[in-house]
C-alpha positions in Angstrom: -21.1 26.2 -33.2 -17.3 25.4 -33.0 -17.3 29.2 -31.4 -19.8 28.8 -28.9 -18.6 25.5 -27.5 -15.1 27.6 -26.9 -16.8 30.5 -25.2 -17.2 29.2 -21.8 -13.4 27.9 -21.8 -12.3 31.4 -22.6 -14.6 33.1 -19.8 -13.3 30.6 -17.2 -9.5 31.2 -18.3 -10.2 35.0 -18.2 -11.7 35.0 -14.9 -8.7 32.5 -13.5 -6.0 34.8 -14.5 -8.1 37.9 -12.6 -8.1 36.0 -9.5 -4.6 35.1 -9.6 -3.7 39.1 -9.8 -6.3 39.4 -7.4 -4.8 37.1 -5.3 -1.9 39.4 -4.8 -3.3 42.1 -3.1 -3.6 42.9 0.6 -1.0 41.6 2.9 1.4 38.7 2.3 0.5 35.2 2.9 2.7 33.4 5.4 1.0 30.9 7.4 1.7 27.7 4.8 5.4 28.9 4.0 6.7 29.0 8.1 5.9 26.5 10.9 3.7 29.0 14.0 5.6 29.3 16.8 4.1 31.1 19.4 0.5 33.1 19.9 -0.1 36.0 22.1 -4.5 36.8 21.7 -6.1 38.7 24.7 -8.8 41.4 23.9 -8.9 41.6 20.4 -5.1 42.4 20.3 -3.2 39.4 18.6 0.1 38.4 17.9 1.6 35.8 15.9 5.3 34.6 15.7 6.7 32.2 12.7 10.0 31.1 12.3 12.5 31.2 8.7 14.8 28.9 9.4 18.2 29.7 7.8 17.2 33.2 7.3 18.4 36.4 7.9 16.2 39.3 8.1 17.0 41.2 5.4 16.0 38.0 3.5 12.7 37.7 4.7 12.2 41.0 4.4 13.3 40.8 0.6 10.6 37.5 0.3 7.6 39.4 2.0 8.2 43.0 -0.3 8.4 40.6 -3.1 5.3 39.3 -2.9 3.5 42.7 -2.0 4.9 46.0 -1.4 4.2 47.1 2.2 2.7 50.7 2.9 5.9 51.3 4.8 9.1 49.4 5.5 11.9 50.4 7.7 15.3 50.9 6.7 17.5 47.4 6.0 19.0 45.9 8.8 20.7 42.7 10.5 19.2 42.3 13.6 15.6 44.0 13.2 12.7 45.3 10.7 9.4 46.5 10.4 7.0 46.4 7.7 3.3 47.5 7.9 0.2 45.9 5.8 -2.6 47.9 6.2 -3.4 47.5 10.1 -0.7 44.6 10.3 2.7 45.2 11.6 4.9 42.3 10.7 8.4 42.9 13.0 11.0 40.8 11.7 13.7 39.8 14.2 17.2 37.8 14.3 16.6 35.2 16.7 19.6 35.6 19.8 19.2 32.2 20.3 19.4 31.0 16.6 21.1 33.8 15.0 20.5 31.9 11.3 16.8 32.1 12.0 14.6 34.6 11.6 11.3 35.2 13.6 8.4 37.0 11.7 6.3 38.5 14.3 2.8 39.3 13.0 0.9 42.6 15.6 -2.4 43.9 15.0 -2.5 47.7 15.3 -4.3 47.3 18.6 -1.4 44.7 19.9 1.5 47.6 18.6 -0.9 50.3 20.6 -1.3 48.6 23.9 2.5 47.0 24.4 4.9 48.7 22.2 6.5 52.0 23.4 6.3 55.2 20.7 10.2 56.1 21.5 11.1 52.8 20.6 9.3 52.8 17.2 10.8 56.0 16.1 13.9 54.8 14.3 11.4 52.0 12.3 8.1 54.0 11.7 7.5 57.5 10.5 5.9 59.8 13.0 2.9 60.2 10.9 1.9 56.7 11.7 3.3 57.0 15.2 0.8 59.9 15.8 -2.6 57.9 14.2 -1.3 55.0 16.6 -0.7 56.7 19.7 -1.7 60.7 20.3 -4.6 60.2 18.4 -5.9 57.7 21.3 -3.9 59.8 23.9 -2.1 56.4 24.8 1.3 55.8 25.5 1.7 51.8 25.0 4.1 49.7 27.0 7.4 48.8 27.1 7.4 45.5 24.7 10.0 45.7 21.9 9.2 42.4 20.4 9.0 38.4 20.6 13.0 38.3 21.0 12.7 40.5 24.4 9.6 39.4 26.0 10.9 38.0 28.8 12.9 41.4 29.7 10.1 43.5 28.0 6.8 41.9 28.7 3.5 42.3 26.9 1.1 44.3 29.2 -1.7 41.9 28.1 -1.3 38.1 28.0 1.3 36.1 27.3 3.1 33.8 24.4 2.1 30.2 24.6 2.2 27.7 22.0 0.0 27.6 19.2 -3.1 25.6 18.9 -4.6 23.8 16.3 -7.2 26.7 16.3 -4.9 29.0 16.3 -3.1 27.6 13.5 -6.5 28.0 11.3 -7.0 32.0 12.2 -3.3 33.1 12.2 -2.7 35.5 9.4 -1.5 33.3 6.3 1.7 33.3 3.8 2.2 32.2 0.5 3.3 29.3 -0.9 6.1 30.2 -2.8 5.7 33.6 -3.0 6.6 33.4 -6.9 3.0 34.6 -8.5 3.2 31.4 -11.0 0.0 29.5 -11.8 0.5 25.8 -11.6 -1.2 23.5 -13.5 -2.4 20.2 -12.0 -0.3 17.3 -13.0 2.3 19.6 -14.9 5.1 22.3 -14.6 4.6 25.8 -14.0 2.9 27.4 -16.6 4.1 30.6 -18.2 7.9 29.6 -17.6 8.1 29.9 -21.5 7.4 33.7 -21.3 3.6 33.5 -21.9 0.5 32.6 -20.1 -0.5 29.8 -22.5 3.3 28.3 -23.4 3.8 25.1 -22.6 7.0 23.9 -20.7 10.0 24.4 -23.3 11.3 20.8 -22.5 7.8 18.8 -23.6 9.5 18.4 -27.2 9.1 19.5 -30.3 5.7 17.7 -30.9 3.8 21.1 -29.5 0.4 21.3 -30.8 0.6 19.7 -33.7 -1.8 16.7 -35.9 -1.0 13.2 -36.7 -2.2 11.1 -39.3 -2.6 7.1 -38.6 -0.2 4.9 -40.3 -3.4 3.4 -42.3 -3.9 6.5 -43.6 -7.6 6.7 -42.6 -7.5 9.4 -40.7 -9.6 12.5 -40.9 -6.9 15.1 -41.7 -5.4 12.9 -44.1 -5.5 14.6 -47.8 -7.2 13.8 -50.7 -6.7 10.5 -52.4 -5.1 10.7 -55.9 -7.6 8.2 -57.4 -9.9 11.0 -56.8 -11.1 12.3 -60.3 -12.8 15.6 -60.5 -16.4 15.2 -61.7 -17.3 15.6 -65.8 -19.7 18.4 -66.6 -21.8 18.8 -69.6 -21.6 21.9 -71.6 -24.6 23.4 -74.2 -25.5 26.0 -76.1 -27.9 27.6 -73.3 -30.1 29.5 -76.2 -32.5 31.5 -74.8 -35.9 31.9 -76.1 -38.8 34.6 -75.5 -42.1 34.2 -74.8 -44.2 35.0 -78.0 -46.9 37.2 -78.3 -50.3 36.3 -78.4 
C-alpha cells in the first residue's frame, strides 16, 4: 500500500523535470529579464527592442546562447550581433547613446524581409539564409540597419513608439535567470548539491534522519529490555497410525 500511495508523487516529479528540459527549447525567453523599450508592429511584421543595462553585447550575446543555442550566430563583436531562433532574428546593438547598454532588438522574418537590406546582412548572416529571405521572394528589403539607426535608416513600414501594456503581454519573452535551476517554493535552489533531489548543503547535518521523543514513547524507539521472549512447551510429538479394521 506504502508503494502505491508513492506512485503518484513519483509520476508528478517525473513529469516536472520533463517540462523543465522542455522548457528549454525554442527561442530564449527575454521579456521578464529586460524592461521593453520600444515596439515597431504594422502588417504582421513586428519588432521589439529591450534594453541590458550595463551590458555589452558580447555579454548578452553570451546570456542568450547560454540559455539556447541559436541556429546561427554572427561572429563576436563590440558594437553589433546577430543571432537567429527559428524565424526570429534577435540583433543585438551597443547603444551610441549609452555605450554600457545594450539593446536587444527582437525582428520577425517578415520585419528583416521588408526593412533590412541583403548587402548589409552579409558580414552577420550566411548567404544561404540570405537567399531563403530575399531571392526566394524576389525582394530586395529596405535600407533599415537596426533600432540604433532608425532615425538615419528608417523602417519602410511603421514606426517605433513606446510600448503598451498590450504590447508588453505579446512581446516575445526571456528568462528569468537564464540558469535552468528549478526552485522550490519557500527554499533555495534545488540541485545546487550536484543532484536533483539534494537538499541545500547548508541545512545541517540533521538531513533525513528520525528522532525519538525524550519520553521514549515513540514509535521507532527499540524494544524494551523488560521484554522477555515467550516460554514454549516442548513434547515427545509421537505419532500414531490409524489401525486396521
Amino acid at each position: 500500500m506504502k508503494a502505491r500511495s508513492f506512485l503518484p508523487i513519483k509520476i508528478l516529479l517525473v513529469l516536472s523535470f520533463l517540462v523543465s528540459l522542455l522548457s528549454g527549447c525554442g527561442a530564449p525567453n527575454v521579456r521578464d529579464t529586460y524592461p521593453l523599450e520600444s515596439v515597431n508592429r504594422e502588417s504582421g511584421a513586428e519588432s521589439f527592442v529591450y534594453r541590458a543595462e550595463g551590458k555589452s553585447v558580447p555579454e548578452v550575446a553570451q546570456e542568450l546562447m547560454a540559455a539556447q543555442a541559436p541556429d546561427q550566430a554572427s561572429p563576436e563583436d563590440d558594437e553589433r550581433m546577430f543571432l537567429v531562433y527559428g524565424d526570429e532574428f534577435y540583433h543585438l546593438q551597443q547603444d551610441p547613446d549609452q555605450p554600457s547598454d545594450t539593446l536587444i532588438e527582437i525582428d520577425t522574418k517578415e520585419y528583416v524581409r521588408n526593412n533590412y537590406n541583403p548587402s548589409f546582412l552579409q558580414g552577420y548572416l550566411t548567404a544561404v539564409l540570405l537567399s531563403d529571405l530575399f531571392d526566394s521572394m524576389g525582394r530586395s528589403g529596405g535600407e533599415y540597419r537596426g533600432y540604433t539607426q532608425k532615425d538615419v535608416y528608417k523602417p519602410k513600414e511603421g514606426s517605433f513608439r513606446k510600448p503598451t501594456d498590450q504590447d508588453k503581454k505579446i512581446a516575445p519573452p526571456l528568462t528569468v535567470d537564464r540558469s535552468g535551476k528549478i526552485t522550490r517554493r519557500g527554499q533555495d535552489k534545488v540541485g545546487t548539491g550536484g543532484s536533483l533531489f539534494k537538499r541545500n548543503p547548508d541545512s545541517g547535518n540533521n538531513r533525513g534522519s528520525i528522532t525519538r521523543g525524550e519520553s521514549g514513547g515513540s514509535l521507532f524507539d527499540s524494544p524494551k529490555k523488560s521484554y522477555t521472549k515467550p516460554k514454549t512447551r516442548s513434547g515427545s510429538g509421537k505419532v500414531f497410525r490409524r489401525g486396521r479394521r
